[in-house]
Backbone as JSON, one array per atom type, in Angstrom:
{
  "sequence": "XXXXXXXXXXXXXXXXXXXXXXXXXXXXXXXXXXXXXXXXXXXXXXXXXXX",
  "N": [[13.66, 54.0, 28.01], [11.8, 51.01, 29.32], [8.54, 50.27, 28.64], [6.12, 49.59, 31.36], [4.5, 46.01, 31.94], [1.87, 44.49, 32.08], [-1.21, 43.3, 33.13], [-4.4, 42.9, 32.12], [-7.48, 42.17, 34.36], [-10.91, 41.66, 34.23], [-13.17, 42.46, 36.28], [-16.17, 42.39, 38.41], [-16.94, 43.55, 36.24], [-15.16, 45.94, 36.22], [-12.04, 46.91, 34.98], [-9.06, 45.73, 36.33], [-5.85, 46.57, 36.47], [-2.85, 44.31, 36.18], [0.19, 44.33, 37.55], [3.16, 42.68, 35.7], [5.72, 42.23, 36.88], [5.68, 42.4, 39.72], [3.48, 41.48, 40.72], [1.93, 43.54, 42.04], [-0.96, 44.72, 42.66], [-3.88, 47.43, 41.47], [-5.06, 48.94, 43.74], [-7.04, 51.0, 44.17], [-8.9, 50.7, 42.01], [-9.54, 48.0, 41.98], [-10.95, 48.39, 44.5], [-13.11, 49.96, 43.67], [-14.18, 47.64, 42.06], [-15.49, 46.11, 44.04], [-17.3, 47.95, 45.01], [-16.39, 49.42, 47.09], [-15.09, 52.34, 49.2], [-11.99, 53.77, 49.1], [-11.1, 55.87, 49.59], [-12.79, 56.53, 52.16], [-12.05, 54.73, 53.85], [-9.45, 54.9, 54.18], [-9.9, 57.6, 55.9], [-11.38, 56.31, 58.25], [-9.94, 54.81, 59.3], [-7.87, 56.42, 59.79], [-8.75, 58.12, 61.84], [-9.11, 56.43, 63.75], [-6.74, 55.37, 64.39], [-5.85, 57.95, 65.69], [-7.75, 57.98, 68.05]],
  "CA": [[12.88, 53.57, 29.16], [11.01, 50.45, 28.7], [6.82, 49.84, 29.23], [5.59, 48.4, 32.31], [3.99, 45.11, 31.13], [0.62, 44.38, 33.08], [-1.88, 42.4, 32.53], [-5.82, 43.48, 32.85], [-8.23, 41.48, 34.31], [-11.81, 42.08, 34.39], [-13.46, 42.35, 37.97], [-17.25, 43.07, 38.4], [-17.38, 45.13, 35.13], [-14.6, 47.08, 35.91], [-10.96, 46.84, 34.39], [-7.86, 46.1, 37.03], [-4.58, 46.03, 36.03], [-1.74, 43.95, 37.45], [2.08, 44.09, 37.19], [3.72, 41.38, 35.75], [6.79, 42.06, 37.52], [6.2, 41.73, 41.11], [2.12, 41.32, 40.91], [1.44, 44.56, 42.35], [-2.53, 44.93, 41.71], [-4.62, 48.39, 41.76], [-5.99, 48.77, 44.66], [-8.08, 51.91, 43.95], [-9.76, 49.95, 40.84], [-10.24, 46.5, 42.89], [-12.33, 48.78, 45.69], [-14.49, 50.61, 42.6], [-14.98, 47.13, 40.92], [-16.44, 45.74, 45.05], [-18.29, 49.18, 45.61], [-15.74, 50.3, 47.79], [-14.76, 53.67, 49.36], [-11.01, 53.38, 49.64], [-10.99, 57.29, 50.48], [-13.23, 56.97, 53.26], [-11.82, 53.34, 54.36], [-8.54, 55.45, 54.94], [-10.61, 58.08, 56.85], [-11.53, 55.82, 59.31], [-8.84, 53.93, 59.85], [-7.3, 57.39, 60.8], [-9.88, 58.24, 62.93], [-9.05, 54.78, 64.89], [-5.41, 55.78, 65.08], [-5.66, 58.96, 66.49], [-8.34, 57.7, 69.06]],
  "C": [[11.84, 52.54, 28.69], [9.26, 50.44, 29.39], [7.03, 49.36, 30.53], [4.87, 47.64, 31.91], [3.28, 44.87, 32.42], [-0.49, 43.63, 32.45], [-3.31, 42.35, 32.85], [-6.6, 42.34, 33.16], [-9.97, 41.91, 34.7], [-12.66, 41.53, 35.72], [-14.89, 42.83, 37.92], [-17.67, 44.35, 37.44], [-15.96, 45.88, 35.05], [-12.87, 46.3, 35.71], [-9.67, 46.82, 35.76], [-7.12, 45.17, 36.61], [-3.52, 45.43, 37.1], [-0.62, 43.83, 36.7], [2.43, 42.75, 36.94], [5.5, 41.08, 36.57], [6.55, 41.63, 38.82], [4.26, 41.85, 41.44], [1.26, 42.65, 41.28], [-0.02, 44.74, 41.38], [-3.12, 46.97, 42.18], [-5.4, 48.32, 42.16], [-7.47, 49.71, 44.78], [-9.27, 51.08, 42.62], [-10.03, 48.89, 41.44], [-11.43, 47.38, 43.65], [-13.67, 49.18, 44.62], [-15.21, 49.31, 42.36], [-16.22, 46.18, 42.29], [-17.3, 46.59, 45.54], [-18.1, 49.43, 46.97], [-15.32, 51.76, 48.41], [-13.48, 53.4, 49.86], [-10.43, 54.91, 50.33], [-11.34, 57.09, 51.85], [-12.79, 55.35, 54.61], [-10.73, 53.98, 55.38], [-8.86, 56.45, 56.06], [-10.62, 57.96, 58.14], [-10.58, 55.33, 60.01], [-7.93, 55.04, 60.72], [-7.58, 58.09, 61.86], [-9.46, 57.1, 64.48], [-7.85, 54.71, 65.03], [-5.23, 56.7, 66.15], [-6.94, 58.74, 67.96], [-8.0, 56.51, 70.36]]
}
């Protein structure tokens, strides 16, 4: 089974990695490195479905 090859880039301090295959970035580490809540982002958003 080979590695996934990724490629880190540094974001407001904090470390996010991206795929070199099809770019795919980490979205949970992008929100930390903007002082994000991607828990409570989803929250809402479900909140604003079901209403």
């Amino acid at each position: 089974m080979s590695e996934i090859q990724k490629i880190s880039k540094d974001v407001n301090g904090i470390t996010v990695e991206q795929r070199i295959t099809d770019g795919f970035i980490n979205g949970t580490a992008m929100c930390v490195a903007h002082g994000k809540d991607i828990y409570g982002m989803a929250l809402r958003k479900a909140e604003i479905l079901i209403n």
